[in-house]
N, C-alpha and C positions, 0 to 999 in steps of 0.2 A: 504494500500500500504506500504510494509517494505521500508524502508531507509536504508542505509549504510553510514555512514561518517568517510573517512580515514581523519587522520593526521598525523603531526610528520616527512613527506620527508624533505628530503632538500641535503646541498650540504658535503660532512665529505670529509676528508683525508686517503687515504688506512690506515689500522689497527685502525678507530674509531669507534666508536658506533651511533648508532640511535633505537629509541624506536618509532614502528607505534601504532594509537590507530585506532582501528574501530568501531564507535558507532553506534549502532543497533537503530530503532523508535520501538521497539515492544521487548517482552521480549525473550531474549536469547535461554533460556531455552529450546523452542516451535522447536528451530531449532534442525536438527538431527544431524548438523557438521557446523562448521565455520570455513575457514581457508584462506591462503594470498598466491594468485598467482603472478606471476610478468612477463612483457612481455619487452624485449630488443628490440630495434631499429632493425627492419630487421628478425628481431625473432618470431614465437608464445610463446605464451601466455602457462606457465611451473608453475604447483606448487611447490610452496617451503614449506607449511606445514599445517597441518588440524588439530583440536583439535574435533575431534564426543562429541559425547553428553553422550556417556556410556562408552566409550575407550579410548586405550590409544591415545597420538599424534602419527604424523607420520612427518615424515622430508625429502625435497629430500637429496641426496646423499651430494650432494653439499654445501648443509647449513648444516648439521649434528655439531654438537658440537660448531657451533656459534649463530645458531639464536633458537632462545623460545619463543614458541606460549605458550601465556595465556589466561584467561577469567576470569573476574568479572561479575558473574551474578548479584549481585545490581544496579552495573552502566551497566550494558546491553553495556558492549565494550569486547572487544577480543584485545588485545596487538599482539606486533615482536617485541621483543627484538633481536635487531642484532648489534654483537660484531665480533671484527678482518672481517671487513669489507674491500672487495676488490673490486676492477675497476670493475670486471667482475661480482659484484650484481649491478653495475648501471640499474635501468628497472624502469619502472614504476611498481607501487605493488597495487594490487587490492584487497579488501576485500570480499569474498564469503559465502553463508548461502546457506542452505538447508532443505526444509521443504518440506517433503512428494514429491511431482514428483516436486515442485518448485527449479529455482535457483535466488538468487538473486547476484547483482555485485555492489559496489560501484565505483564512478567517476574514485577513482585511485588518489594514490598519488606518485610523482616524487623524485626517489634518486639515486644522483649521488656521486659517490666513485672518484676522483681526487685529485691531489695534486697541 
């Protein structure tokens, strides 16, 4: 059974930073993409960016030039670096894998953008 475990939400001030970690129970690698969706209050559920297994990333529109999906395949986590951070990334942010017709979802972890 794969695991996912988000960290790193919490609460920042428009224009700070916060760094997600998602730690994988199984190695990385196996998977064909990992990437971090996030769902607003009253919202579906919208990705903001994927990191495949042989390609490049990708980014929605909307995080482009602030947030950075990474991977460490030793520590079997996938990072969000998100910088100049606004009200309107408040969401809960879920971590995704993908392995052959599988999906997996982590719990979700909670960030909010307020002053």
């Amino acid at each position: 059974q794969v695991q996912l475990v988000e960290s790193g939400g919490g609460l920042v001030q428009p224009g700070g930073s916060l760094k997600l970690s998602c730690a994988a129970s199984t190695n990385i690698f196996t998977f064909n993409a990992m990437g971090w969706y996030r769902q607003a209050p009253g919202k579906e559920r919208e990705l903001v960016a994927t990191i495949p297994r042989f390609s490049s990333t990708n980014y929605a529109d909307s995080v482009k030039g602030r947030f950075t999906i990474s991977r460490d395949n030793a520590k079997n986590t996938v990072y969000l670096q998100m910088n100049s951070l606004k009200p309107e990334d408040t969401a809960v942010y879920y971590c995704n894998a993908v392995k052959s017709s599988f999906e997996y979802w982590g719990q979700g972890t909670q960030v909010t953008v307020s002053s």
